[in-house]
N, CA, C and O atoms as CSV, one atom per row, in Angstrom:
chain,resi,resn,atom,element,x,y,z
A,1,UNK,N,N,10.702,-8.883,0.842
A,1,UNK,CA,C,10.402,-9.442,-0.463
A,1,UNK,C,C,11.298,-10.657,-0.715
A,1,UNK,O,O,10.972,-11.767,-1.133
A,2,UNK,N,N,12.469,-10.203,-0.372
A,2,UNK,CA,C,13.619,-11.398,-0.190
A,2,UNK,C,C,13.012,-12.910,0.131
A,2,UNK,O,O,12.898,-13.756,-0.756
A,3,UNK,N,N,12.712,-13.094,1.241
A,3,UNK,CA,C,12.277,-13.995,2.256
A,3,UNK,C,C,10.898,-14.444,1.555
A,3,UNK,O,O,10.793,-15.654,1.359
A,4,UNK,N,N,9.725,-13.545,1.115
A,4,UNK,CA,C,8.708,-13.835,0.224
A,4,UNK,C,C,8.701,-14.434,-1.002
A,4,UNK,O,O,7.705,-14.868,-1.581
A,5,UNK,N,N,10.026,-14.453,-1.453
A,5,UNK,CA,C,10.083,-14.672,-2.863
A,5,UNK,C,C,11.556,-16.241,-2.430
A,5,UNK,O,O,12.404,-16.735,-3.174
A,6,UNK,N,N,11.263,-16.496,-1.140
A,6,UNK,CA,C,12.271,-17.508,-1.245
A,6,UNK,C,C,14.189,-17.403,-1.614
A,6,UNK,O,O,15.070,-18.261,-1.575
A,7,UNK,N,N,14.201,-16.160,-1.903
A,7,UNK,CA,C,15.407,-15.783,-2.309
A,7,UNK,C,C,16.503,-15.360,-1.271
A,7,UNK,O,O,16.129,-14.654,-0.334
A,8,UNK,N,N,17.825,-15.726,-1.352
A,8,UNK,CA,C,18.588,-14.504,-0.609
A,8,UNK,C,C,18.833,-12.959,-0.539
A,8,UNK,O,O,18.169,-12.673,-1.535
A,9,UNK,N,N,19.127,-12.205,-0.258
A,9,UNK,CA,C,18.885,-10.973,-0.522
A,9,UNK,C,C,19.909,-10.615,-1.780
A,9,UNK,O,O,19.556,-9.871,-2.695
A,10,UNK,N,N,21.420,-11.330,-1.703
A,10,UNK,CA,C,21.968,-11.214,-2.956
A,10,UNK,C,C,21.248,-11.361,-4.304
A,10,UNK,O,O,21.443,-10.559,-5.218
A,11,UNK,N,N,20.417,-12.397,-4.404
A,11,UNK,CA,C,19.872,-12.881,-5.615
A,11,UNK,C,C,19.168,-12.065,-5.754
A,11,UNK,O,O,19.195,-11.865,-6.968
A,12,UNK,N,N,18.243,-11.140,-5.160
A,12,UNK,CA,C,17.315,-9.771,-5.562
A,12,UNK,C,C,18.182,-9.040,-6.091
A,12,UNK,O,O,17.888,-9.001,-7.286
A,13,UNK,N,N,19.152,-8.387,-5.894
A,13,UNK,CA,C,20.293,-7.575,-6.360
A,13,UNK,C,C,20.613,-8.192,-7.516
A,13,UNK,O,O,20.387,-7.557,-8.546
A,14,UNK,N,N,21.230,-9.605,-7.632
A,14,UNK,CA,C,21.948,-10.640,-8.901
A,14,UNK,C,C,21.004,-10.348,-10.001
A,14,UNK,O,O,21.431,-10.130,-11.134
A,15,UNK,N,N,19.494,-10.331,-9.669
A,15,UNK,CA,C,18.377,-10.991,-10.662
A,15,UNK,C,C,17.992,-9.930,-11.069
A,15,UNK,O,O,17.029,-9.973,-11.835
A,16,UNK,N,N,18.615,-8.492,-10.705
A,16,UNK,CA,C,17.944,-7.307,-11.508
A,16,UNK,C,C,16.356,-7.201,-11.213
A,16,UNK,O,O,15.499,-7.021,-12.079
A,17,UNK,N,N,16.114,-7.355,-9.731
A,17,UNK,CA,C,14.302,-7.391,-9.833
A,17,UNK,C,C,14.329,-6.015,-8.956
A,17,UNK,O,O,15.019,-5.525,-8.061
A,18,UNK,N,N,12.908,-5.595,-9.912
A,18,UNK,CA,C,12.340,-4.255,-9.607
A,18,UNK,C,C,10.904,-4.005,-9.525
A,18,UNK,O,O,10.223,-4.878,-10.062
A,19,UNK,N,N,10.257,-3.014,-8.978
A,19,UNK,CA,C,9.334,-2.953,-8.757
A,19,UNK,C,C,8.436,-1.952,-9.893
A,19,UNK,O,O,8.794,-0.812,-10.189
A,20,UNK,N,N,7.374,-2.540,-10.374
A,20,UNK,CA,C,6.589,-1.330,-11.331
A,20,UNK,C,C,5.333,-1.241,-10.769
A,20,UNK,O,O,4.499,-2.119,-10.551
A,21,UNK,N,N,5.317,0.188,-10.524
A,21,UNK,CA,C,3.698,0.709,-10.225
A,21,UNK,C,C,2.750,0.470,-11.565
A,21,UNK,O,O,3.224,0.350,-12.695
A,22,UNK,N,N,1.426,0.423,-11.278
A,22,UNK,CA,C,0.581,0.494,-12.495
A,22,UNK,C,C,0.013,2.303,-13.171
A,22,UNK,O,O,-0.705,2.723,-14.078
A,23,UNK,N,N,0.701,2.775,-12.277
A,23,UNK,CA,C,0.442,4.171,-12.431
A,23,UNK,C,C,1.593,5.152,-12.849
A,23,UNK,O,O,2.646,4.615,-13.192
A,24,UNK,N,N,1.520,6.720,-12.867
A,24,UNK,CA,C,1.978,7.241,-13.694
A,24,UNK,C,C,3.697,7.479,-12.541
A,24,UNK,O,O,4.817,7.584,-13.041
A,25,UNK,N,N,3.373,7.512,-10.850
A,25,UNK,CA,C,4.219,7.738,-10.512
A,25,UNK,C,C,5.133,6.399,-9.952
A,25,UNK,O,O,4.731,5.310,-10.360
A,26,UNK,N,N,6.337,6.394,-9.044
A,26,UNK,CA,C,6.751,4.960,-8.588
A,26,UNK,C,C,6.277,5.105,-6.881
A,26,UNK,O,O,6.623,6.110,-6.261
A,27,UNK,N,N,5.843,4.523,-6.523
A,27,UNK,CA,C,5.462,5.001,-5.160
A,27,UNK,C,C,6.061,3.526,-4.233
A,27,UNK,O,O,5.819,3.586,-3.027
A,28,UNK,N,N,6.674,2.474,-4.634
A,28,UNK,CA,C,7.519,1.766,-4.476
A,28,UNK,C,C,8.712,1.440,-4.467
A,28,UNK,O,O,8.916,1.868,-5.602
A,29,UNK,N,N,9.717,1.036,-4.157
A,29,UNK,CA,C,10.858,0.328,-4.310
A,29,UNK,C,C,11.670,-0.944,-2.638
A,29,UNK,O,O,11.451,-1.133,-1.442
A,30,UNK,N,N,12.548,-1.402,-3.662
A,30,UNK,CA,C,13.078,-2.330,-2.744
A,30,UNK,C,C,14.377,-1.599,-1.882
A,30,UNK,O,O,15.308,-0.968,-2.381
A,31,UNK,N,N,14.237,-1.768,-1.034
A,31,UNK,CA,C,15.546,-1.134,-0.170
A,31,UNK,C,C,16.851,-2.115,-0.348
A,31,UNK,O,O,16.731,-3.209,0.204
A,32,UNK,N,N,17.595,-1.967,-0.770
A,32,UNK,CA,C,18.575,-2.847,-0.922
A,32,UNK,C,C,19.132,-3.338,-0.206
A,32,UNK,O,O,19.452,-4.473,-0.559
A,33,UNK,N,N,19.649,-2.886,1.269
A,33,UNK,CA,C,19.955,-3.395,1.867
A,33,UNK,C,C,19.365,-4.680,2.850
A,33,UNK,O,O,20.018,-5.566,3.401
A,34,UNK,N,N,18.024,-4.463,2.856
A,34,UNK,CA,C,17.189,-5.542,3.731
A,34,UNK,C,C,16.628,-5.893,2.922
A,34,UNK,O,O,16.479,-7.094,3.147
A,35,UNK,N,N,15.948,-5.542,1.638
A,35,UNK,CA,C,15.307,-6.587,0.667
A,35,UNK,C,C,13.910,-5.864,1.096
A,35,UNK,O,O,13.179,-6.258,0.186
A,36,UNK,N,N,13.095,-5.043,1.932
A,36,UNK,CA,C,12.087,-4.860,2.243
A,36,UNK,C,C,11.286,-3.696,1.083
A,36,UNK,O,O,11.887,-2.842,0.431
A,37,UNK,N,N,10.182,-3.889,1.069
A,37,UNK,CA,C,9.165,-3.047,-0.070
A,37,UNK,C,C,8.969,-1.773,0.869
A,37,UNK,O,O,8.229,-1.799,1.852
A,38,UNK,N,N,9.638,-0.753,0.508
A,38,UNK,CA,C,9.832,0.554,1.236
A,38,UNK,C,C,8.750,1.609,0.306
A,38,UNK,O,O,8.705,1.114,-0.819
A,39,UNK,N,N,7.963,2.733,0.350
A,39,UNK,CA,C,7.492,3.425,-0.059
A,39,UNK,C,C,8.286,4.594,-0.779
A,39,UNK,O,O,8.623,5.418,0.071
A,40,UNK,N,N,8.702,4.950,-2.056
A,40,UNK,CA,C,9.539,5.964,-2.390
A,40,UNK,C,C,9.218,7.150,-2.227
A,40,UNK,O,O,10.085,8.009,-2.064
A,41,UNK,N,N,8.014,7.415,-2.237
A,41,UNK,CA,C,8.040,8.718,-1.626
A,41,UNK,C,C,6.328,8.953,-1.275
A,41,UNK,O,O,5.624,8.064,-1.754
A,42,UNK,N,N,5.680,9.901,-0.598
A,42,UNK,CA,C,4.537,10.193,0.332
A,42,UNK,C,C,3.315,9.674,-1.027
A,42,UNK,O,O,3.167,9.686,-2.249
A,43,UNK,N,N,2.616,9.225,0.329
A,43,UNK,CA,C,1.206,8.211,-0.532
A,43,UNK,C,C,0.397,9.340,-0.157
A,43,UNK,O,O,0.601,9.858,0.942
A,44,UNK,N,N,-0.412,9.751,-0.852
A,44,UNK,CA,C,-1.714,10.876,-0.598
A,44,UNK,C,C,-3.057,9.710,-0.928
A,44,UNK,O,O,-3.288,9.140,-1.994
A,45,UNK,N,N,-3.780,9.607,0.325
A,45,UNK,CA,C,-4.857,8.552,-0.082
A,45,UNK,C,C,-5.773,9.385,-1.138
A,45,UNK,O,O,-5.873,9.110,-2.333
A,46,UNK,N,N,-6.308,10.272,-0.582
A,46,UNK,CA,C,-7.263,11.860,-1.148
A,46,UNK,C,C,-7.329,11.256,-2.215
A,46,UNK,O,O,-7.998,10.380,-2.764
A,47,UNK,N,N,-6.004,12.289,-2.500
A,47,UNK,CA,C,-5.522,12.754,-3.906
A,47,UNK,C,C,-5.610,11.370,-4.939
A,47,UNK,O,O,-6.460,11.555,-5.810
A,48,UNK,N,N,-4.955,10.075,-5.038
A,48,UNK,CA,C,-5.454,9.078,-5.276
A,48,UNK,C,C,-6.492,8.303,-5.608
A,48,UNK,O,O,-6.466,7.428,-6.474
A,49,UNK,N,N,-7.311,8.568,-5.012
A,49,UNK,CA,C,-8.716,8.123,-4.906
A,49,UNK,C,C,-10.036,8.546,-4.902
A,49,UNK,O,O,-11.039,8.095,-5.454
A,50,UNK,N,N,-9.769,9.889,-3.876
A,50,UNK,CA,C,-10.575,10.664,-3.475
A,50,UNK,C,C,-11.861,10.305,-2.688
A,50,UNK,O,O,-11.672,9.955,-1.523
A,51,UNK,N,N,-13.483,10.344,-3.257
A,51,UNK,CA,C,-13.879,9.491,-2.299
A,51,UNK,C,C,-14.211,7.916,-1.996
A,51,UNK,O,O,-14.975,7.421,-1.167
A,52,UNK,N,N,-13.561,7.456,-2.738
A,52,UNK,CA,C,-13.773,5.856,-2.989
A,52,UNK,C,C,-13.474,5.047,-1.259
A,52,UNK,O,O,-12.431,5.344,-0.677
A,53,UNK,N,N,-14.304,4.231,-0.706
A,53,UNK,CA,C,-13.870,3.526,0.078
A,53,UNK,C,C,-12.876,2.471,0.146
A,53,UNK,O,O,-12.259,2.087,1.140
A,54,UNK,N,N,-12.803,2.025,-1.145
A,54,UNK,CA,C,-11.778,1.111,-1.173
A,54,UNK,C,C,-10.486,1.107,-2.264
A,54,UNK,O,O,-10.479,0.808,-3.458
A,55,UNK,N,N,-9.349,1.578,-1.335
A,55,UNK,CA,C,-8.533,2.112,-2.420
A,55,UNK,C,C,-7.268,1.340,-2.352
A,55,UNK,O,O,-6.673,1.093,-1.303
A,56,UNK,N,N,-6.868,0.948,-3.636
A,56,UNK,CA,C,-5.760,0.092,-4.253
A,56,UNK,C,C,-4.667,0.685,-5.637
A,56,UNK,O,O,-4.827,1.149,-6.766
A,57,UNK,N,N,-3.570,0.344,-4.766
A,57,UNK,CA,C,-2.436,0.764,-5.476
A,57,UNK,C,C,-1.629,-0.450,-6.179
A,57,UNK,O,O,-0.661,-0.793,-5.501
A,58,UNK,N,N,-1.779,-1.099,-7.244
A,58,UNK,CA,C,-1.254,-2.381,-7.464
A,58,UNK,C,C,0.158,-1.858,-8.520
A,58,UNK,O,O,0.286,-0.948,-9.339
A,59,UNK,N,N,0.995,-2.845,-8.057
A,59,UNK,CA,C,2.179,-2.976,-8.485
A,59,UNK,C,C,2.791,-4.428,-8.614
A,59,UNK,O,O,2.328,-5.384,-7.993
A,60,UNK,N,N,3.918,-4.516,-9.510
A,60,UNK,CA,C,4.441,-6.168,-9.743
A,60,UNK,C,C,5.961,-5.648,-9.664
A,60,UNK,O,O,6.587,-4.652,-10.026
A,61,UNK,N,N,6.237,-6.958,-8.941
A,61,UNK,CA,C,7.884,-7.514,-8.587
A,61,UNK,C,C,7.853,-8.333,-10.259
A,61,UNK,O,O,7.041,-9.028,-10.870
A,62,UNK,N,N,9.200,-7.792,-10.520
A,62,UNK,CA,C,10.186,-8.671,-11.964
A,62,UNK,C,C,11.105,-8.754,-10.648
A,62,UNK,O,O,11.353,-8.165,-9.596
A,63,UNK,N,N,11.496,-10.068,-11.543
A,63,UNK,CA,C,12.661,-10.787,-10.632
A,63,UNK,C,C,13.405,-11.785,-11.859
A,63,UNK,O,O,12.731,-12.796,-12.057
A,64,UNK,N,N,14.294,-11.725,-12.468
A,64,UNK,CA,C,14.662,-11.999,-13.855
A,64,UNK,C,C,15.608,-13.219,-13.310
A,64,UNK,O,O,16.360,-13.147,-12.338
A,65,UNK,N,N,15.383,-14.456,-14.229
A,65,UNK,CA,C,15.522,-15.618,-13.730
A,65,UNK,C,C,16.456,-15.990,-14.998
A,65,UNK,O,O,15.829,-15.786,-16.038
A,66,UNK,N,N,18.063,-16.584,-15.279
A,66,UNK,CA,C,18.087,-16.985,-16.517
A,66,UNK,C,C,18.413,-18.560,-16.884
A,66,UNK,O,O,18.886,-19.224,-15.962
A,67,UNK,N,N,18.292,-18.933,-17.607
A,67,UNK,CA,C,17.802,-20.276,-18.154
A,67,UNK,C,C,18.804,-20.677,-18.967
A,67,UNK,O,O,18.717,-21.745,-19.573
């Protein structure tokens, strides 16, 4: 995310940026040490979706910038 967002990996840490699911659980986060979008804990496609062919989990990076 680091590298995606142009940033050093300090400045992800500095800038307080986090990840929000659009849903009820977090099934995201940033690993701190490498800056990479790690899964927090087990994705169940099923259960999620069930029978839909096309299934999407959307989430947004804050990355707090100050002025």
């Amino acid at each position: 995310v680091a590298m995606d967002l142009g940033l050093e990996l300090s400045a992800l840490r500095d800038r307080g940026t986090r990840i929000v699911d659009k849903g009820r659980k977090q099934y995201f986060s940033l690993h701190e040490k490498t800056g990479h979008l790690v899964t927090a804990e087990r994705i169940d496609r099923e259960q999620l979706c069930g029978r839909i062919q096309s299934c999407l989990l959307n989430l947004e990076i804050f990355v707090e910038f100050s002025m």
